[in-house]
gemmi code that builds the backbone of each chain (N, CA, C; Angstrom):
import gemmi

chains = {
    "A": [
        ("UNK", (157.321, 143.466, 87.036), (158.248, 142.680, 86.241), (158.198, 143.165, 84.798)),
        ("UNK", (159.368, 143.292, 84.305), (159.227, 143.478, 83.117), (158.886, 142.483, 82.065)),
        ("UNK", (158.305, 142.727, 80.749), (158.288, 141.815, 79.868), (158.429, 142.508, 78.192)),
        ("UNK", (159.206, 141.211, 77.816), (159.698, 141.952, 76.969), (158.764, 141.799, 75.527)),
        ("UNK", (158.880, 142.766, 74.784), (157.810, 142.295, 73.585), (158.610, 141.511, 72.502)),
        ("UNK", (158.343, 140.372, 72.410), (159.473, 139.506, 71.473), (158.714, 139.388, 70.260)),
        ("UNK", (157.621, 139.797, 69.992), (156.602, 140.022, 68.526), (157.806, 140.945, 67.690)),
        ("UNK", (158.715, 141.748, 68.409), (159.735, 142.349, 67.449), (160.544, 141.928, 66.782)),
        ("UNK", (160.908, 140.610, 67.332), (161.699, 139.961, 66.703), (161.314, 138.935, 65.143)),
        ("UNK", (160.385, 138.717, 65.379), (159.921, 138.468, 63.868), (158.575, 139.369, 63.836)),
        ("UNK", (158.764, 140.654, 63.651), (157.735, 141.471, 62.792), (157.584, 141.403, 61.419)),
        ("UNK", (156.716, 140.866, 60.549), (156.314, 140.736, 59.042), (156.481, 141.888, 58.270)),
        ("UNK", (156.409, 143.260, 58.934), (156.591, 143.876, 58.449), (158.615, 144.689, 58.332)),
        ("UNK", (159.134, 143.807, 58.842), (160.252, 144.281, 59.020), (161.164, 142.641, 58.156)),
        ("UNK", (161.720, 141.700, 59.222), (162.333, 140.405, 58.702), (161.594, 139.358, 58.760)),
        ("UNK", (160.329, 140.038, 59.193), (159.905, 138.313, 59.593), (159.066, 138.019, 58.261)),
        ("UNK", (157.566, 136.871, 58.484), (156.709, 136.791, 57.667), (155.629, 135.563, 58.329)),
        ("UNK", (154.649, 135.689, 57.608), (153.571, 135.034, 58.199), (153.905, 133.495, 57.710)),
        ("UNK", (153.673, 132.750, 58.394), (153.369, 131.476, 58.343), (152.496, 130.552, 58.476)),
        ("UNK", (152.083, 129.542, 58.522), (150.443, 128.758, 58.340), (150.877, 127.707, 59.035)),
        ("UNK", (150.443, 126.955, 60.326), (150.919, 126.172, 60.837), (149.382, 125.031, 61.327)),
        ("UNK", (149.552, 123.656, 61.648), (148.750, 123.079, 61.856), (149.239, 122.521, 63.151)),
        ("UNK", (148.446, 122.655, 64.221), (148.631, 122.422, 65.619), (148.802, 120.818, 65.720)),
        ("UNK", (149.078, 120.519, 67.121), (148.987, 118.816, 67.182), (147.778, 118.468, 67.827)),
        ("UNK", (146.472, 119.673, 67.277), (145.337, 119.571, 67.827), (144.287, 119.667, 66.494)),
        ("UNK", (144.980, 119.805, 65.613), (144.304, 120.205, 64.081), (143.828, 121.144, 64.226)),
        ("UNK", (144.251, 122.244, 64.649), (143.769, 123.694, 64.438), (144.916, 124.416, 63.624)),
        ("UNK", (144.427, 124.745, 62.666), (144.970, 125.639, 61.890), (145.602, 127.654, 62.416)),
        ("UNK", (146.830, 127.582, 62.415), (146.712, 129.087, 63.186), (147.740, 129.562, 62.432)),
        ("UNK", (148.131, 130.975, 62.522), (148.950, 131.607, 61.643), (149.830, 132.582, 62.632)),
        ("UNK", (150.913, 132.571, 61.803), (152.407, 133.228, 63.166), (153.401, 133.979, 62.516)),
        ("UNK", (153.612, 134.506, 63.010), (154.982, 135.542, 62.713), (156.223, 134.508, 62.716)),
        ("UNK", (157.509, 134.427, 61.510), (158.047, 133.545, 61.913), (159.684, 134.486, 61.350)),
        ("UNK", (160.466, 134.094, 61.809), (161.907, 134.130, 60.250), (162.417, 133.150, 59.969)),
        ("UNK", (161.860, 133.474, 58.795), (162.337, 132.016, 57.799), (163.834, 131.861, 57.419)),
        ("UNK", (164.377, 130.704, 57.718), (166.081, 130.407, 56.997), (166.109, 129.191, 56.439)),
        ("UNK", (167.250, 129.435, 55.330), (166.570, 127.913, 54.328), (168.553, 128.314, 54.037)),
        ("UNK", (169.776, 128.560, 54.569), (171.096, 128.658, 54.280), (171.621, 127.291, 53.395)),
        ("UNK", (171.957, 127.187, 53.149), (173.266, 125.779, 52.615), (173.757, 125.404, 53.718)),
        ("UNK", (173.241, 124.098, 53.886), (173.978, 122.742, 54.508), (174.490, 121.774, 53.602)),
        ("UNK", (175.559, 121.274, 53.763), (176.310, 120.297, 53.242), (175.490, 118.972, 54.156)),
        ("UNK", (175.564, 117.835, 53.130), (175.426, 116.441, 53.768), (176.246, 115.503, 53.766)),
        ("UNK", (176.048, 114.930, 54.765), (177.290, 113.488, 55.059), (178.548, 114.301, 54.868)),
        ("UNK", (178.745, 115.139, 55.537), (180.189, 115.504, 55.408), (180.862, 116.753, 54.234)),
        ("UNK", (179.631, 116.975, 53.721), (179.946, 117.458, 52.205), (179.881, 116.704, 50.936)),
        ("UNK", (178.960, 115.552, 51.529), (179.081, 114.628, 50.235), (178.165, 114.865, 49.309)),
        ("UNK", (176.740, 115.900, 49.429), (175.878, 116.268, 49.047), (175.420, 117.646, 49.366)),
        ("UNK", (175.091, 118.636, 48.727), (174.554, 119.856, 48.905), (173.337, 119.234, 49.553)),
        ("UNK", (172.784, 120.270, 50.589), (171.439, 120.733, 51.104), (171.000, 121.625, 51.530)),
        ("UNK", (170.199, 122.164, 52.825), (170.138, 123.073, 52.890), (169.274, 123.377, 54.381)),
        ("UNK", (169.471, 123.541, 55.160), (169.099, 123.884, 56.540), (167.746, 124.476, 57.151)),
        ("UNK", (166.459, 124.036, 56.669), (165.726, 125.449, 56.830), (165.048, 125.399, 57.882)),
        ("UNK", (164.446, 126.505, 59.048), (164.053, 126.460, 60.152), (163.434, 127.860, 60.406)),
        ("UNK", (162.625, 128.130, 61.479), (161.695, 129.155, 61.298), (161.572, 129.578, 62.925)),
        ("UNK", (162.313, 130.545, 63.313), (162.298, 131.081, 64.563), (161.050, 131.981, 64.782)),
        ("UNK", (160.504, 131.687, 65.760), (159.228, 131.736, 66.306), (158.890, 132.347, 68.279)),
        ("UNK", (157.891, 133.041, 67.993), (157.846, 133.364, 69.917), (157.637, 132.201, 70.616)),
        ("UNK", (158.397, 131.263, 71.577), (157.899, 130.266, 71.690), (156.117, 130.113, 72.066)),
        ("UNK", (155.800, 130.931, 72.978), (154.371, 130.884, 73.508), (153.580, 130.887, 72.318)),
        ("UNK", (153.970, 131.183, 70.909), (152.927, 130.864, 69.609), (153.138, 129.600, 68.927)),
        ("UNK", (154.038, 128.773, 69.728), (154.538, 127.070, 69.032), (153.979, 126.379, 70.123)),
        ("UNK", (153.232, 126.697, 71.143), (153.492, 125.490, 72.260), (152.710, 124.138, 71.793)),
        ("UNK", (151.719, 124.713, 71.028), (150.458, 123.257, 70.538), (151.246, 123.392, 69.095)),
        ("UNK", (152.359, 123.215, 68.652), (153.089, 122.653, 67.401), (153.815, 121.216, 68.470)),
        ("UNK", (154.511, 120.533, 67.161), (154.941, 119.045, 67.751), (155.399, 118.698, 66.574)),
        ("UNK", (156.330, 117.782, 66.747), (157.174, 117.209, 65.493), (155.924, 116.348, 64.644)),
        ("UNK", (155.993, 116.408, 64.208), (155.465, 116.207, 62.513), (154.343, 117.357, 61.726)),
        ("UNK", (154.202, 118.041, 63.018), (153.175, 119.321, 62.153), (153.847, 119.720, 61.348)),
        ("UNK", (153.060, 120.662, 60.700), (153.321, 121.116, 58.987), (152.747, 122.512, 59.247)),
        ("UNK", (153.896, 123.052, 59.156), (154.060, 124.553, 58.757), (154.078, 125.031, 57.213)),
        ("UNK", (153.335, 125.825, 56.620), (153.772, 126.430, 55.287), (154.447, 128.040, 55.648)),
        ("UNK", (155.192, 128.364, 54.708), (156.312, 129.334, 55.078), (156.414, 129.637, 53.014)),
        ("UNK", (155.713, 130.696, 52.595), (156.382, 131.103, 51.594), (155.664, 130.432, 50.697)),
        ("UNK", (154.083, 129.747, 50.619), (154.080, 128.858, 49.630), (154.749, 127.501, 49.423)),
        ("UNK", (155.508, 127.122, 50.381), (155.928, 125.574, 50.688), (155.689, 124.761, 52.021)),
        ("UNK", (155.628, 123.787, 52.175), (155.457, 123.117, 53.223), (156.192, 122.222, 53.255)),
        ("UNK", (156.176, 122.629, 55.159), (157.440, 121.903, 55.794), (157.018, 121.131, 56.901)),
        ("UNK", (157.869, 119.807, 57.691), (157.362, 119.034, 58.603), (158.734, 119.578, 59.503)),
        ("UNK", (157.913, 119.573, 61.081), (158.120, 120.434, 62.012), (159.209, 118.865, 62.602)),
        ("UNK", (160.559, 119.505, 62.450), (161.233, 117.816, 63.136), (161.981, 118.033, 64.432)),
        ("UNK", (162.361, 119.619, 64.594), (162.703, 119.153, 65.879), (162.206, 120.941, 66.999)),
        ("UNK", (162.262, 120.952, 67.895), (161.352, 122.421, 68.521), (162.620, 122.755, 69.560)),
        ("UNK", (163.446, 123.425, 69.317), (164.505, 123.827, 69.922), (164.467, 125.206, 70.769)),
        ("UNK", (163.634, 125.402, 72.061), (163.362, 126.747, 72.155), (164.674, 127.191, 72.968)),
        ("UNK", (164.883, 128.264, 73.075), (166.415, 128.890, 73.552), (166.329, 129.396, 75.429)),
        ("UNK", (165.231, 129.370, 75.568), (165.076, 129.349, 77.094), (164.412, 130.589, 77.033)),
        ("UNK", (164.973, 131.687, 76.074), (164.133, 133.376, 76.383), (162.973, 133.400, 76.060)),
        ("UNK", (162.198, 132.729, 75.121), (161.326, 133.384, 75.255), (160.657, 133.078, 73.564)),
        ("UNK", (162.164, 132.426, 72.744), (161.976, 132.348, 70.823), (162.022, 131.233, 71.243)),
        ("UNK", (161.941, 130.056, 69.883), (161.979, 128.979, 69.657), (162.112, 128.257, 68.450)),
        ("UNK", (163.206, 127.773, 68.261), (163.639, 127.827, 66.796), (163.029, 126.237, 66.482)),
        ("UNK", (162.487, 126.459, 65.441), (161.747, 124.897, 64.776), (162.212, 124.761, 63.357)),
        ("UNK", (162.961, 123.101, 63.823), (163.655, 122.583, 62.709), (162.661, 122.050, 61.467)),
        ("UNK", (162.736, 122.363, 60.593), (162.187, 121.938, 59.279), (162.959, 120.873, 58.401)),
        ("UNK", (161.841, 120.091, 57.668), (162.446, 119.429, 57.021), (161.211, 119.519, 55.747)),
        ("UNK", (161.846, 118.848, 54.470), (160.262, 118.967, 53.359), (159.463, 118.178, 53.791)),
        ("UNK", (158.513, 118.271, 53.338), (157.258, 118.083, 53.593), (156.498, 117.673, 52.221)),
        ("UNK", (155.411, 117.035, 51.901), (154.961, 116.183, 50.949), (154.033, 117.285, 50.562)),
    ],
    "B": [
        ("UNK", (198.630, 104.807, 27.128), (197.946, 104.038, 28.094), (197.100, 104.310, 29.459)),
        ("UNK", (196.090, 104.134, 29.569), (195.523, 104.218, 30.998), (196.146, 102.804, 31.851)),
        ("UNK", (196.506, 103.070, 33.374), (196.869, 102.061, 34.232), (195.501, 101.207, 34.316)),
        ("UNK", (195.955, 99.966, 34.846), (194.646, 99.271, 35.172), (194.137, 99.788, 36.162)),
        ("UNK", (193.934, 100.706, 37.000), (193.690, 101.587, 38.232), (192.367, 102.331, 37.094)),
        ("UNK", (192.984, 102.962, 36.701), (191.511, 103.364, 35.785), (190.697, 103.210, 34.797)),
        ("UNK", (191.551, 101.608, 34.401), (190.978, 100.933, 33.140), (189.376, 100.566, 33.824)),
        ("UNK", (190.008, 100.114, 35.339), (189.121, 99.056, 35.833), (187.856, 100.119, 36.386)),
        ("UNK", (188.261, 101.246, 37.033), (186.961, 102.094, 37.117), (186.354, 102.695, 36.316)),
        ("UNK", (186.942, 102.984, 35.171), (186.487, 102.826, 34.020), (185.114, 101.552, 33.639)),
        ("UNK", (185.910, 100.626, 33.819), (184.613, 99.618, 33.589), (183.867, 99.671, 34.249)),
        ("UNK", (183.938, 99.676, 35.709), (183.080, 99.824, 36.933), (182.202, 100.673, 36.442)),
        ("UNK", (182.222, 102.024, 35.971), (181.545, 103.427, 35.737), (180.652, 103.294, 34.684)),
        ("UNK", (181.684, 102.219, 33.481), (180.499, 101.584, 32.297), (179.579, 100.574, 32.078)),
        ("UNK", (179.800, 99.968, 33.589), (178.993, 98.926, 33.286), (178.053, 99.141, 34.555)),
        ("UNK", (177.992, 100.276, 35.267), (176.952, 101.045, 35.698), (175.998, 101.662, 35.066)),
        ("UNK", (176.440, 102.099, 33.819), (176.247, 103.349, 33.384), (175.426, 102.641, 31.812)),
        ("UNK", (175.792, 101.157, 31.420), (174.988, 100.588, 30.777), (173.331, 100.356, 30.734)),
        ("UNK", (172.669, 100.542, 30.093), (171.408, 101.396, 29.807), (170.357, 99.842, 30.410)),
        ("UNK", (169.589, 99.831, 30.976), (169.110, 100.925, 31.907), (170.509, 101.628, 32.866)),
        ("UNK", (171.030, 102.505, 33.142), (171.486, 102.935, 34.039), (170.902, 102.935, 35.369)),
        ("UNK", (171.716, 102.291, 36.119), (171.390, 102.547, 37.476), (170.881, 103.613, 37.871)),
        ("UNK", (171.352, 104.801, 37.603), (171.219, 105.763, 38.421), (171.683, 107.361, 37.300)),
        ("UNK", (170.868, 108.418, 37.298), (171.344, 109.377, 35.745), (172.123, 109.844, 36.425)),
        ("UNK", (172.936, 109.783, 37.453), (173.900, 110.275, 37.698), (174.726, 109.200, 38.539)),
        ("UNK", (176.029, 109.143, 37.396), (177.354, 108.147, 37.884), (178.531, 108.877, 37.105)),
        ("UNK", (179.226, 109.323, 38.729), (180.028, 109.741, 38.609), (181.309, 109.028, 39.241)),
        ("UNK", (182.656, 109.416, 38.877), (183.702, 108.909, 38.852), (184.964, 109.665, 40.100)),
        ("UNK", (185.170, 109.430, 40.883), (186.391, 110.109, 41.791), (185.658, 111.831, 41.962)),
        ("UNK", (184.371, 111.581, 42.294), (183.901, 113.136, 42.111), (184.450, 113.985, 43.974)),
        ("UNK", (184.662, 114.520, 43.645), (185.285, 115.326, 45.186), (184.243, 116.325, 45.314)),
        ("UNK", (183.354, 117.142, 44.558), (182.537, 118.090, 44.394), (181.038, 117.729, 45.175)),
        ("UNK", (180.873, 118.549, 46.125), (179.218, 117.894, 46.652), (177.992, 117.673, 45.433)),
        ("UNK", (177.419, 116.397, 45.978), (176.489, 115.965, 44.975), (175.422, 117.419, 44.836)),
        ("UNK", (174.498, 117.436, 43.903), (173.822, 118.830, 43.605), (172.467, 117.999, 44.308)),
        ("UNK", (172.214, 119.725, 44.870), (170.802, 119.204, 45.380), (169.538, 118.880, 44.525)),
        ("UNK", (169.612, 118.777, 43.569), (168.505, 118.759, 42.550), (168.774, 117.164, 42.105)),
        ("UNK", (169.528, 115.954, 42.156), (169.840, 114.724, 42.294), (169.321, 113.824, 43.426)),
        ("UNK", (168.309, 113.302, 42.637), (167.610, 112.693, 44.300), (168.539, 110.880, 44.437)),
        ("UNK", (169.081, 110.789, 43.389), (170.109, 109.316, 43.689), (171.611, 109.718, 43.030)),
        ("UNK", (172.496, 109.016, 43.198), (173.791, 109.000, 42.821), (174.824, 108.285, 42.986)),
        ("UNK", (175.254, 107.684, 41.853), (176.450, 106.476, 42.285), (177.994, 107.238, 41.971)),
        ("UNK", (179.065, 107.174, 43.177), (180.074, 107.577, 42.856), (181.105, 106.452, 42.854)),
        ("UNK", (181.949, 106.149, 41.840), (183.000, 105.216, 41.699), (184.270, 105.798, 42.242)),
        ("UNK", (185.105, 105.148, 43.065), (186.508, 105.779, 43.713), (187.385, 104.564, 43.972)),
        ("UNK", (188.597, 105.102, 43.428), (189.669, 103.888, 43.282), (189.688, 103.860, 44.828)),
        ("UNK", (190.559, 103.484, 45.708), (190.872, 103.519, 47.059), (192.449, 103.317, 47.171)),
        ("UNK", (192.904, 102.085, 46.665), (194.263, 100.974, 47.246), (194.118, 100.356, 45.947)),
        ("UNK", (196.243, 99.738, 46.840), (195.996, 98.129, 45.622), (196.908, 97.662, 46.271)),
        ("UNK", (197.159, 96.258, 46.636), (198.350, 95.378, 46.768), (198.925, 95.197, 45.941)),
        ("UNK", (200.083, 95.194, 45.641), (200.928, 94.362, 44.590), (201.446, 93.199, 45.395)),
        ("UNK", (201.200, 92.042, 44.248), (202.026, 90.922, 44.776), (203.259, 91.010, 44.676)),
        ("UNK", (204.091, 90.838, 45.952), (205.430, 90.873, 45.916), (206.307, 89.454, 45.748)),
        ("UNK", (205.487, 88.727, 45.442), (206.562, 87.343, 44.660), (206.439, 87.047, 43.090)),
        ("UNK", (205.882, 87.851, 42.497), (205.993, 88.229, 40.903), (207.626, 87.739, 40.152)),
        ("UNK", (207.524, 87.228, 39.852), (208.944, 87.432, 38.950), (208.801, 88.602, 37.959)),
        ("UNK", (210.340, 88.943, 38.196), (210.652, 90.702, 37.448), (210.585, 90.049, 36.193)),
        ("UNK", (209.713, 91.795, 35.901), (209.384, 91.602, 34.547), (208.176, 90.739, 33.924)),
        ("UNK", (207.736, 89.899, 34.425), (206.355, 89.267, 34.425), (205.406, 90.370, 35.020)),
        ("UNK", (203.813, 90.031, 34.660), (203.009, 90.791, 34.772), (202.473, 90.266, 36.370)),
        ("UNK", (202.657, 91.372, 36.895), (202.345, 91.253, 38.299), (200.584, 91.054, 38.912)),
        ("UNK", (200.372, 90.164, 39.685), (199.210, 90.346, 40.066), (199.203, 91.255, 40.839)),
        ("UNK", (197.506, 92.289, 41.188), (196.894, 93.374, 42.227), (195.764, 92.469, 42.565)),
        ("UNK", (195.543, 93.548, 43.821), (194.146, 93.279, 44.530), (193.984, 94.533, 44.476)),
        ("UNK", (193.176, 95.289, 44.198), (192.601, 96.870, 44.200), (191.431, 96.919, 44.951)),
        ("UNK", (191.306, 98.191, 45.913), (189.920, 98.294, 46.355), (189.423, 99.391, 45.554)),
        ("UNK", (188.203, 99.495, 45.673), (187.289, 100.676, 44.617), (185.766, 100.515, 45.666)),
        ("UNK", (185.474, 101.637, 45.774), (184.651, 102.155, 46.442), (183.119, 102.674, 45.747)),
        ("UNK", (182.181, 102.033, 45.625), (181.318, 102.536, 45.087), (180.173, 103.143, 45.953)),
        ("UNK", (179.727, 104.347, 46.034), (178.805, 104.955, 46.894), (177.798, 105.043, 46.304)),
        ("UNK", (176.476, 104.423, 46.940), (175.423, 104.987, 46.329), (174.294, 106.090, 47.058)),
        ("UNK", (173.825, 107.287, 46.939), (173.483, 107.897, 47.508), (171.810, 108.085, 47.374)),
        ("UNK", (171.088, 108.679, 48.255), (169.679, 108.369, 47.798), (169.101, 109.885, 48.737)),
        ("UNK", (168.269, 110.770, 48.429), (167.833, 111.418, 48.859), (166.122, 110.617, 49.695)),
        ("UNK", (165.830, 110.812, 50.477), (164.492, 110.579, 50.812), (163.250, 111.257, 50.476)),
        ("UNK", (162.233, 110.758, 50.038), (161.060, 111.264, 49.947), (160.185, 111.537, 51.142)),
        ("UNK", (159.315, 112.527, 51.422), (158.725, 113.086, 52.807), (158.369, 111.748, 53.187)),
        ("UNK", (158.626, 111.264, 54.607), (157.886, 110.334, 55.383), (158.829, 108.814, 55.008)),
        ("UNK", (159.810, 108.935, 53.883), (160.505, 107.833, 53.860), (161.541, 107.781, 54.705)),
        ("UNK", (161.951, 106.505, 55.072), (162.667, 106.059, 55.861), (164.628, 106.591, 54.653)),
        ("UNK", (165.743, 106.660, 55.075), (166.546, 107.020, 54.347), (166.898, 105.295, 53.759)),
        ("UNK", (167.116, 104.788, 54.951), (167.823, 103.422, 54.153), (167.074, 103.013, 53.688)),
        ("UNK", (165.716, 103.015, 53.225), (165.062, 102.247, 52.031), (165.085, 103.469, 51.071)),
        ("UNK", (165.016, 105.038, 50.610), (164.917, 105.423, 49.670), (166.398, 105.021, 48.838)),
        ("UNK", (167.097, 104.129, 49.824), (168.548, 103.673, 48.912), (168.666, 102.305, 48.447)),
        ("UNK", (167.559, 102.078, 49.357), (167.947, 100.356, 49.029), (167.618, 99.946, 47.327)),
        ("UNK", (166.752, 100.732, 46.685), (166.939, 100.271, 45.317), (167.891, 100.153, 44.563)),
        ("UNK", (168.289, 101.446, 44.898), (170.249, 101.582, 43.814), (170.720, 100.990, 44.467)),
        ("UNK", (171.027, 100.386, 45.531), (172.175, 99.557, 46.405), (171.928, 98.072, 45.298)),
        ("UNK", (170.607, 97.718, 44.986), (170.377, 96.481, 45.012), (170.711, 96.117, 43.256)),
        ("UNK", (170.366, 97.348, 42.595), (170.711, 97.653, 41.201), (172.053, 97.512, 41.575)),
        ("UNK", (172.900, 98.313, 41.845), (174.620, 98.320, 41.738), (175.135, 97.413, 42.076)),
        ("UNK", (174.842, 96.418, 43.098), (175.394, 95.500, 43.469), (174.651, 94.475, 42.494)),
        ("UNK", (173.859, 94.028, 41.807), (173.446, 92.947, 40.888), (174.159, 93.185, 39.598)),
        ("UNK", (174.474, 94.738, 39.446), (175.231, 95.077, 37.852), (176.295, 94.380, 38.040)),
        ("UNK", (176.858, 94.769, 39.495), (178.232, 95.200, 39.562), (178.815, 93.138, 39.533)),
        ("UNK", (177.776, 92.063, 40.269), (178.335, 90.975, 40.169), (177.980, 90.020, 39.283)),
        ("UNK", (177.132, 90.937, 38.284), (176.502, 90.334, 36.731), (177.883, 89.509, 35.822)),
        ("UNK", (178.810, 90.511, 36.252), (180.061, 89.973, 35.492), (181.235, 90.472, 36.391)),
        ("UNK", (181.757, 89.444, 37.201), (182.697, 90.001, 38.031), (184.182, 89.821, 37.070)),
        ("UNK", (183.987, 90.060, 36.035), (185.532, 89.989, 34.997), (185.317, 91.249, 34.405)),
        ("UNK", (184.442, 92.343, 34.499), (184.510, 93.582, 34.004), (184.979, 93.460, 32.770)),
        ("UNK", (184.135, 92.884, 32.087), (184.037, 92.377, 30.521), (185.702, 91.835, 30.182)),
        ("UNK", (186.641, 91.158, 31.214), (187.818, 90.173, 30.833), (188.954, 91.358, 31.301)),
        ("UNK", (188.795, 92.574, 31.953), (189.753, 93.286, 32.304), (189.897, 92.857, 33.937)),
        ("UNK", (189.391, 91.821, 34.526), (189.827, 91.698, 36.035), (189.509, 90.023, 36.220)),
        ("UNK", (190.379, 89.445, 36.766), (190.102, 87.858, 37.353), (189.108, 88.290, 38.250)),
        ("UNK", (188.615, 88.731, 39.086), (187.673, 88.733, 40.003), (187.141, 89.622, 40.697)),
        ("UNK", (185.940, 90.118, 40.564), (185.474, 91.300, 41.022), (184.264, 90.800, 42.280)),
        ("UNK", (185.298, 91.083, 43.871), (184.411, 90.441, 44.921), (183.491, 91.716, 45.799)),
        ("UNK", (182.281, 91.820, 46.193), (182.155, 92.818, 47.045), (182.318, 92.292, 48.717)),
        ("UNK", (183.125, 93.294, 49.223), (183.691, 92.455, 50.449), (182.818, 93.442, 51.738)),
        ("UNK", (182.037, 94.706, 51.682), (181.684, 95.231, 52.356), (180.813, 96.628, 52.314)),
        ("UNK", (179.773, 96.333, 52.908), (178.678, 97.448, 52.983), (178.288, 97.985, 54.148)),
        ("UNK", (178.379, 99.548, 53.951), (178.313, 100.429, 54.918), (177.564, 101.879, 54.426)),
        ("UNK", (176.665, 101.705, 55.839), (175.652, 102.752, 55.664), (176.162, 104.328, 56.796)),
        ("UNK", (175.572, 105.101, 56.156), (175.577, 106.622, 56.770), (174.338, 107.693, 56.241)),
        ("UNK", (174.020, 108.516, 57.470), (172.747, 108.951, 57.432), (172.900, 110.273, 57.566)),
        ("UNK", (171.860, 111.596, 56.913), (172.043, 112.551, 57.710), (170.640, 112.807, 57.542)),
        ("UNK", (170.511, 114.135, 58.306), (169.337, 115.331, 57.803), (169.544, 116.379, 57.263)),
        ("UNK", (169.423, 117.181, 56.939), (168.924, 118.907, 56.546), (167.477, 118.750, 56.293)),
        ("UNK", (167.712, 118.988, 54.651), (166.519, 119.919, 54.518), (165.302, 118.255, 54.095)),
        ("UNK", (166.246, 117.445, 53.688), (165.532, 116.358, 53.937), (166.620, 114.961, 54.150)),
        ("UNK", (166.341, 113.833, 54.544), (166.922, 112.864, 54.866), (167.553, 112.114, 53.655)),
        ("UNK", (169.007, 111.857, 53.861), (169.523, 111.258, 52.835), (170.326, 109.829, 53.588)),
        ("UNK", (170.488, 109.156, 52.843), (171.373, 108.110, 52.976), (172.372, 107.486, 52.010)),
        ("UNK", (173.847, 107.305, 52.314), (174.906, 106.485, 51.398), (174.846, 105.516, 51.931)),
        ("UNK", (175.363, 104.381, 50.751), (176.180, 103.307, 51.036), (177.647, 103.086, 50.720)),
        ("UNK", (177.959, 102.525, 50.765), (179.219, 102.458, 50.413), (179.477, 101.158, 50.174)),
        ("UNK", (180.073, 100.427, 48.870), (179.742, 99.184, 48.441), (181.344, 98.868, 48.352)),
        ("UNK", (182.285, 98.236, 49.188), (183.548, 97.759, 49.376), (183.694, 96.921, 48.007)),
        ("UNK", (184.465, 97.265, 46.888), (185.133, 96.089, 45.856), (186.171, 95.701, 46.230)),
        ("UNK", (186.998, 94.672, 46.119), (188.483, 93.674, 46.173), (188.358, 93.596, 44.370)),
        ("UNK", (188.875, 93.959, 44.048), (189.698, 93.670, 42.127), (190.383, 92.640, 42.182)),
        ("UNK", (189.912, 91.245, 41.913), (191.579, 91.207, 41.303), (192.331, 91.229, 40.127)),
        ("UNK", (193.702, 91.369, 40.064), (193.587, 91.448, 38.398), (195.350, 91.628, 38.077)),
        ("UNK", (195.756, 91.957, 36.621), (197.237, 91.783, 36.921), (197.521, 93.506, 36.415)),
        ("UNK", (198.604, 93.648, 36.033), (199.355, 94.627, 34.593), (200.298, 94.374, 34.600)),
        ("UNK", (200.872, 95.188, 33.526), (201.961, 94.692, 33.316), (203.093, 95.466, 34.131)),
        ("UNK", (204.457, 94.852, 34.548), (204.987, 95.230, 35.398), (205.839, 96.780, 35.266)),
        ("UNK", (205.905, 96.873, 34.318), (206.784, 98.200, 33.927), (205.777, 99.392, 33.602)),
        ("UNK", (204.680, 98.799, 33.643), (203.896, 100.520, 33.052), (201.962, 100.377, 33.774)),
        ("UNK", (201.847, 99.282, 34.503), (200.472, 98.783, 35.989), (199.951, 99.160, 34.257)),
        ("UNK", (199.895, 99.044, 32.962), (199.129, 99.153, 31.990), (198.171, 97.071, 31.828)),
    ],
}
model = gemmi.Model(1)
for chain_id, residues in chains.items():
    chain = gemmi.Chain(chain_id)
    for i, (resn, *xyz) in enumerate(residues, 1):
        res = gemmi.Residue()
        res.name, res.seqid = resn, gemmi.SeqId(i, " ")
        for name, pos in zip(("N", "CA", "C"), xyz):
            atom = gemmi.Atom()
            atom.name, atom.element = name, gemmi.Element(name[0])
            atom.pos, atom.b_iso = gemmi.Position(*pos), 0.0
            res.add_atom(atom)
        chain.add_residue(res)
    model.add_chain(chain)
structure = gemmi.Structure()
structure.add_model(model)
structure.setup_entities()
């Protein structure tokens, strides 16, 4: 069977970058991620914001869970929603974090 | 002349905007997304108006005007949205029925309805939306 190497898809040394994540086991571990932080509009456009989320191999999120706290860049973020795509990534919704 | 349409949000906007201010940002008919660097915000917006249609011509006609006041609130990590709003809701609506004659420019300034809306991004925000009824007259040839 084949398998595919999905570490390519966020390589640090290419688009991706390291990230600092705290398990829903309190273990501290560190991951290859790509970071996006685009412009979202709120309520319709009634407020600027901004979207940010951090696509990930899923098999390196499985012990993440909504409210962990990822840092990405020197900021920290709370992990709100774990959207994996079925292949193999897994895109995790961010929100700020305290 | 300004119409009473914007005399009166006019007042609405100043007697928000009277110190303490509700909120450092009150803005007026703003169409432009609020900036993300604003963690509260009150927007004033005319909506409607009835005219009374048994006025005698030429007499100063009574209105009922609606005006829309939004108050917006960004959330702090771990806050709930409808309470990082409920302060300005509770400020705007105590300014706003401190003097429902908008210092003698309206017979009656009623709030008839409140309505909430929620989102996410990058963090949780919440509006309200604070329903006014105006009432009030101008004059018939120029709503001055």
């Amino acid at each position: 069977m084949f398998v595919e190497d999905l570490s390519v898809f966020t390589n640090p040394a290419e688009f991706g970058q390291v990230a600092t994540a705290t398990t829903k086991f309190g273990e501290v571990i560190t991951l290859p991620v790509i970071f996006d932080n685009a412009y979202e509009s709120a309520l319709g456009g009634f407020a600027e914001s901004s979207g940010p989320s951090a696509l990930a191999q899923s098999a390196l999120v499985q012990d993440l869970a909504h409210g962990s706290q990822i840092e990405i860049s020197a900021r920290t973020w709370a992990i709100v929603e774990i959207q994996p795509d079925g292949t193999g990534m897994t895109r995790l919704v961010l929100e700020k974090a305290a | 002349m300004a119409t009473v349409f914007a005399q009166i949000t006019g007042a609405i906007v100043a007697a928000l905007a009277t110190a303490p201010a509700v909120s450092a940002q009150i803005h007026r008919s703003r169409v432009r997304p609020l900036s993300a660097e604003w963690t509260t915000a009150v927007v004033v917006t005319p909506q409607s108006a009835e005219l009374d249609r048994l006025a005698i011509r030429g007499a100063p006609i009574n209105l009922e005007s609606q005006i829309e006041v939004v108050c917006f609130a960004r959330a702090a990590p771990g806050q709930s949205p409808d309470v990082a709003v409920d302060a300005l809701l509770s400020a705007v609506y105590a300014r706003l029925v401190a003097d429902p004659t908008l210092g003698g420019l309206a017979l009656d300034l009623a709030p008839t309805r409140i309505s909430y809306e929620f989102d996410a991004e990058a963090e949780q925000v919440a509006s309200v939306t604070l329903a006014l009824t105006v009432q009030h007259q101008a004059a018939a040839l120029t709503l001055e």
